[in-house]
C-alpha positions as CSV (number, residue, x, y, z in Angstrom):
1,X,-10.4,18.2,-10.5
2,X,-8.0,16.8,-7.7
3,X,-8.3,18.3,-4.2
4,X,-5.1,17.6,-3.3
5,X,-5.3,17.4,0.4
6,X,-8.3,15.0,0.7
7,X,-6.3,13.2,-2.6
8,X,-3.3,12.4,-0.3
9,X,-5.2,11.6,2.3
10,X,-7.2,8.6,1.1
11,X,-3.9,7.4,-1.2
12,X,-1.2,4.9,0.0
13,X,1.1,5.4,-3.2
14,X,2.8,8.2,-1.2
15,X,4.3,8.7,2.2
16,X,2.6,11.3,4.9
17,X,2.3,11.9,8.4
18,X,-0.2,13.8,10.1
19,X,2.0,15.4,13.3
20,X,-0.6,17.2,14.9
21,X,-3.9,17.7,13.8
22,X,-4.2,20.1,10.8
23,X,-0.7,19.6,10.1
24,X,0.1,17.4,7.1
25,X,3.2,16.6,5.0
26,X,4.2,14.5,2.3
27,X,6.7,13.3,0.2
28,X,5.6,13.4,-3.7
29,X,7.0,12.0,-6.7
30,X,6.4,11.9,-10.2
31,X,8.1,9.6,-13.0
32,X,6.4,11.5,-16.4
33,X,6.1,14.2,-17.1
34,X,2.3,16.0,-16.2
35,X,0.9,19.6,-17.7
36,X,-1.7,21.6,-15.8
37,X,-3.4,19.4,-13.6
38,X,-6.2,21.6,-12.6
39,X,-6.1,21.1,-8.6
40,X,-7.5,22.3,-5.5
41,X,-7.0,22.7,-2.0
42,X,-9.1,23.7,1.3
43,X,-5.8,24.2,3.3
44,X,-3.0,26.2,2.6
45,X,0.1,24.6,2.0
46,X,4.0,25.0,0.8
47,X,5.6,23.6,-1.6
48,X,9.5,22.6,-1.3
49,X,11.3,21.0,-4.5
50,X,13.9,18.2,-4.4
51,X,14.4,17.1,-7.7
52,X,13.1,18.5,-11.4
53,X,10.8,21.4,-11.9
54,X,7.2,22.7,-10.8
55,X,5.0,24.6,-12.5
56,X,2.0,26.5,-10.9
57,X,-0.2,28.7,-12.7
58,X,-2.4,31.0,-10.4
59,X,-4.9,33.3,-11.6
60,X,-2.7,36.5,-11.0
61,X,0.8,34.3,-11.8
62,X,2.8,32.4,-13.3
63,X,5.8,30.2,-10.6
64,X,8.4,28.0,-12.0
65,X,10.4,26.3,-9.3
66,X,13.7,24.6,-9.3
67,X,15.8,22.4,-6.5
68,X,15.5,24.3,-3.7
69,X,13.1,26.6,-4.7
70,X,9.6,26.9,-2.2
71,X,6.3,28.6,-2.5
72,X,3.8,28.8,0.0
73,X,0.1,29.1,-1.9
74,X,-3.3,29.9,-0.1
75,X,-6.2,27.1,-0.6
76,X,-7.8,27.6,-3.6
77,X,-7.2,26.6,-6.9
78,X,-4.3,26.1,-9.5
79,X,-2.9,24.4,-12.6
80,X,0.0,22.5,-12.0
81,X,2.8,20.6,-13.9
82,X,5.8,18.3,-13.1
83,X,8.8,17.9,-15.3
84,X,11.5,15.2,-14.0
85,X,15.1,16.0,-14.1
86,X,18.3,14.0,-13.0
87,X,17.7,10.5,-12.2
88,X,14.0,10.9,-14.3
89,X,12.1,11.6,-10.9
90,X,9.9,15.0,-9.5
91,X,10.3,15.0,-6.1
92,X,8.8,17.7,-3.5
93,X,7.5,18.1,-0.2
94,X,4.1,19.6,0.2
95,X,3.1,20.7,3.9
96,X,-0.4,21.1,4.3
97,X,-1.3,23.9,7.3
98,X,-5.3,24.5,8.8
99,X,-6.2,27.4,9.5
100,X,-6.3,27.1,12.3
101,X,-3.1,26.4,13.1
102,X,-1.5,29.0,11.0
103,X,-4.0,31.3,13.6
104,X,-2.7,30.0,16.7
105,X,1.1,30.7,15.5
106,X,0.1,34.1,14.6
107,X,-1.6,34.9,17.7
108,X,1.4,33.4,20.0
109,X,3.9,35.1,17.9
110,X,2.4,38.6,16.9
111,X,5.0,40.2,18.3
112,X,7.3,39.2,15.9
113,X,4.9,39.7,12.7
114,X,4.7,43.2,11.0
115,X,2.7,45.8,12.0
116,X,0.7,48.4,9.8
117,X,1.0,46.6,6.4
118,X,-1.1,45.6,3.7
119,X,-1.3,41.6,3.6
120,X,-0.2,40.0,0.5
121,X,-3.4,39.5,-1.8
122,X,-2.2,37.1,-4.5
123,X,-2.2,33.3,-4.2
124,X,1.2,32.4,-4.0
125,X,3.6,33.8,-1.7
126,X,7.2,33.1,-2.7
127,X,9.6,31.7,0.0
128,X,13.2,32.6,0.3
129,X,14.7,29.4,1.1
130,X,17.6,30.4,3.4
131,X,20.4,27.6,5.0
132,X,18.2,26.9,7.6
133,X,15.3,26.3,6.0
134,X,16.3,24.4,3.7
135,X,18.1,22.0,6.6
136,X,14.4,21.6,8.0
137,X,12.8,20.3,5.0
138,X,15.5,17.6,4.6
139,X,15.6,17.2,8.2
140,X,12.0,16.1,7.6
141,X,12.8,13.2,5.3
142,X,13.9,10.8,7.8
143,X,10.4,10.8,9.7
144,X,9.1,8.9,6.6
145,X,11.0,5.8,7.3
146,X,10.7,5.3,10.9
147,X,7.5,4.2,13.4
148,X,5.7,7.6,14.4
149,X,5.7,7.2,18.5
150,X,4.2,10.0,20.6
151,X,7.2,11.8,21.4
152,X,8.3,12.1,17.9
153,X,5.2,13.4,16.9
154,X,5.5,15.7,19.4
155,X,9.5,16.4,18.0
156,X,7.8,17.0,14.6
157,X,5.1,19.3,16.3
158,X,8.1,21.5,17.0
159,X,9.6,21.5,13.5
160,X,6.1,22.8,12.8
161,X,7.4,26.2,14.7
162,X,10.5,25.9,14.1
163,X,9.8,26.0,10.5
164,X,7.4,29.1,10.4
165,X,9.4,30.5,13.3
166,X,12.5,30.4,10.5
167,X,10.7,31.5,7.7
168,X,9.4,35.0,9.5
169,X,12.9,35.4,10.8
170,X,13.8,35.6,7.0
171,X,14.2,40.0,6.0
172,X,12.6,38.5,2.5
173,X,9.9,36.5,3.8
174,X,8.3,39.8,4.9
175,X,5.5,39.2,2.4
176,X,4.7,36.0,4.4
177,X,5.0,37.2,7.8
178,X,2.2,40.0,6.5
179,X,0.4,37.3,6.0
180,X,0.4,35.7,9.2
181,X,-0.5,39.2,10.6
182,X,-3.3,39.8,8.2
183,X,-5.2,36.8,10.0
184,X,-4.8,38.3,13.0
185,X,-7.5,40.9,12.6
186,X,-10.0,39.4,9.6
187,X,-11.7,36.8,7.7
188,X,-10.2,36.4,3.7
189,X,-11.6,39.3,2.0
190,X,-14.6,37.9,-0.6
191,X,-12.9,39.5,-3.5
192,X,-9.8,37.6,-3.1
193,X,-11.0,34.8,-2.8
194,X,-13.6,35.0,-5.8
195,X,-11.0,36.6,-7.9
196,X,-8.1,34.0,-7.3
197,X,-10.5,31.3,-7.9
198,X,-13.5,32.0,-10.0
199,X,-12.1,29.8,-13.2
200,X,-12.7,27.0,-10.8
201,X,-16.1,25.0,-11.2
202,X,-16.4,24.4,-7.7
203,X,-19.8,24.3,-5.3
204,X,-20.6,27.6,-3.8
205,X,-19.9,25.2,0.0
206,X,-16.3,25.3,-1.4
207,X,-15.8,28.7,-2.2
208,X,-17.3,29.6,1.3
209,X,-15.0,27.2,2.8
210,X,-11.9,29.4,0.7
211,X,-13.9,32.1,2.2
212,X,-13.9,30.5,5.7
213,X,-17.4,31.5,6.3
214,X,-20.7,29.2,6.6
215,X,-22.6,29.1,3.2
216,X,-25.1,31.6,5.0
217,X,-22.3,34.2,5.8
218,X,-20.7,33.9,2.5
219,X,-23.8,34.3,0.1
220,X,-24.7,37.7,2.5
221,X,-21.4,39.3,2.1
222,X,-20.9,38.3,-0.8
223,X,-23.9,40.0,-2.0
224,X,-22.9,42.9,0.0
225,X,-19.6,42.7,-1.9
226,X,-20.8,42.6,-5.1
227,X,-24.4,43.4,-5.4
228,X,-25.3,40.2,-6.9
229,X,-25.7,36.5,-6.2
230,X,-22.8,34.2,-6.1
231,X,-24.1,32.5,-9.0
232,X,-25.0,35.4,-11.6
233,X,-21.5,37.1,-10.6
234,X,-19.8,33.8,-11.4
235,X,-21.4,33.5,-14.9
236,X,-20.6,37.2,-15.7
237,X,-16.9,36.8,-14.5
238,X,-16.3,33.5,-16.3
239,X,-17.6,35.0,-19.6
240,X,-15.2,37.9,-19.7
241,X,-12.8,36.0,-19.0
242,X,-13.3,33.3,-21.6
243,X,-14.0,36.4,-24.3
244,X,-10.4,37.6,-23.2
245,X,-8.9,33.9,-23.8
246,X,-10.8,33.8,-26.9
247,X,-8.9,37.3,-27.6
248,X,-5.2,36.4,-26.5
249,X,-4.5,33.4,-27.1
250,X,-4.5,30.1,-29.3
251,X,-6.2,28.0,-27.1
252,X,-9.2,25.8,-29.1
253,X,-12.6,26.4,-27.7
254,X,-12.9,23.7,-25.4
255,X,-9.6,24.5,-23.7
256,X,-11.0,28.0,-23.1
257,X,-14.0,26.9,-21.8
258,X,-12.4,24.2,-19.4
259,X,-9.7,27.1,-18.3
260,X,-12.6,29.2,-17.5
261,X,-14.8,27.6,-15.3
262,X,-17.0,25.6,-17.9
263,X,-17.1,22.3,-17.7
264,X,-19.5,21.5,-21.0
265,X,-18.4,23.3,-23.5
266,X,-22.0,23.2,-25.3
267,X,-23.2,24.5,-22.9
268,X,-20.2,27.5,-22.6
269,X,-21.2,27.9,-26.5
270,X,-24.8,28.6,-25.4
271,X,-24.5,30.9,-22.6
272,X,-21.8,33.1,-24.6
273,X,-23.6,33.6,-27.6
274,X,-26.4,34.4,-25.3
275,X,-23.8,37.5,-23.5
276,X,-22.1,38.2,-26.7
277,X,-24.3,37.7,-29.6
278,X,-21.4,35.3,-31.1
279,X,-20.3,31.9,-30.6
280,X,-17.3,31.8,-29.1
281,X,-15.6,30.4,-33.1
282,X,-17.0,33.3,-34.6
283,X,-16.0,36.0,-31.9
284,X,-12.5,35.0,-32.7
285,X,-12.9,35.3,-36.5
286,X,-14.7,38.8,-35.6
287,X,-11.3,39.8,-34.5
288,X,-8.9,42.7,-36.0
């Protein structure tokens, strides 16, 4: 599995710059065609399309996304694909945001963020790319080609404002501005997190980073949450949710397995016909 942020971190096949600290963007392309990569990330980050189409599967959703077309998605986990169009090339911006810094904005600005509402809960959060906003992202191209001095990070540390500042001043980005004022007054809520990304077979230290607790914190309230251990909750919830793969669709066995959080498929075998008295072959024969 790809962690996309560390990914284009260590990589010199495509071009990034780090304005400030926390603050990440780069240009990606793609020549073939690619079907759900199964990727992750520990910052949230947007997702503006040049050229061809994305594809990004979340646990709740299904996004397809054209020229133009932007999402912003939490960090977790997702399935992605890349079809070329035009001149046979993907191309998209991603902008990766910490925490952090997505904090500080909302603090500084929380006069201008929604009051009284109920934060958007899935994983993705579509953007209504306006004129303006779409004049920022390609105003950002040109800082890929040119020597990064201090004052142009600086320049670019504005964009960084100017961009969210743009996107909240959107009517239909409302969903996204909740958001912003959701962090203002918690932590991510366990069963968002666990539910957005329990297919993913992931350490517990990186679902308590999603969570943005300490492993400590996030093994207490999660068993506060859910009466159980990380671990036994994980094992139920990736069962029924393989059993319902198993159910609705064609998908072979180890494709089930993989889309559920198993990475050994004998082992997935083992530990269903343990929960369900079947293998997970002759549960699907079992069938009406």
């Amino acid at each position: 599995m790809i962690q996309l942020n560390q990914f284009f971190q260590s990589s010199d096949q495509f071009p990034k710059i780090e304005a400030v600290p926390g603050f990440r963007f780069v240009e990606y392309r793609a020549y073939e065609e690619s079907t759900r990569n199964r990727v992750w990330s520990d910052r949230n980050f947007i997702v503006f399309v040049l050229e061809g189409r994305k594809v990004i599967h979340t646990a709740e959703e299904t996004y397809k996304l054209g020229y133009n077309r932007a999402l912003f998605l939490r960090r977790g986990g997702y399935l992605m694909s890349e079809i070329p169009k035009g001149r046979g090339v993907f191309q998209s911006l991603l902008f990766f945001i910490d925490d952090e810094l997505l904090d500080q904005f909302a603090r500084e600005h929380a006069g201008l963020l929604p009051k009284n509402v109920r934060a958007h809960r899935k994983a993705g959060i579509p953007i209504k790319v306006t004129a303006p906003i779409s004049q920022f992202y390609y105003s950002a191209l040109p800082y890929f080609n040119i020597p990064l001095n201090e004052a142009r990070r600086r320049a670019l540390a504005l964009k960084f404002e100017e961009l969210l500042l743009t996107l909240i001043a959107e009517p239909a980005n409302r969903p996204f501005a909740a958001f912003l004022a959701s962090l203002l007054s918690s932590k991510p809520h366990i069963h968002s997190v666990m539910e957005q990304n329990f297919y993913l077979n992931l350490p517990l230290e990186a679902f308590a980073r999603l969570a943005q607790r300490s492993l400590s914190t996030f093994k207490r309230d999660f068993r506060e949450a859910y009466g159980a251990s990380p671990g036994q909750w994980l094992r139920q919830r990736r069962l029924q949710h393989a059993r319902l793969l198993l159910e609705t669709t064609d998908s072979t066995v180890s494709e089930v397995a993989h889309n559920s959080g198993f990475e050994n498929v004998s082992h997935f075998s083992q530990v269903f016909k343990s929960q369900f008295g079947y293998t997970p072959s002759a549960w699907r024969k079992k069938i009406p």
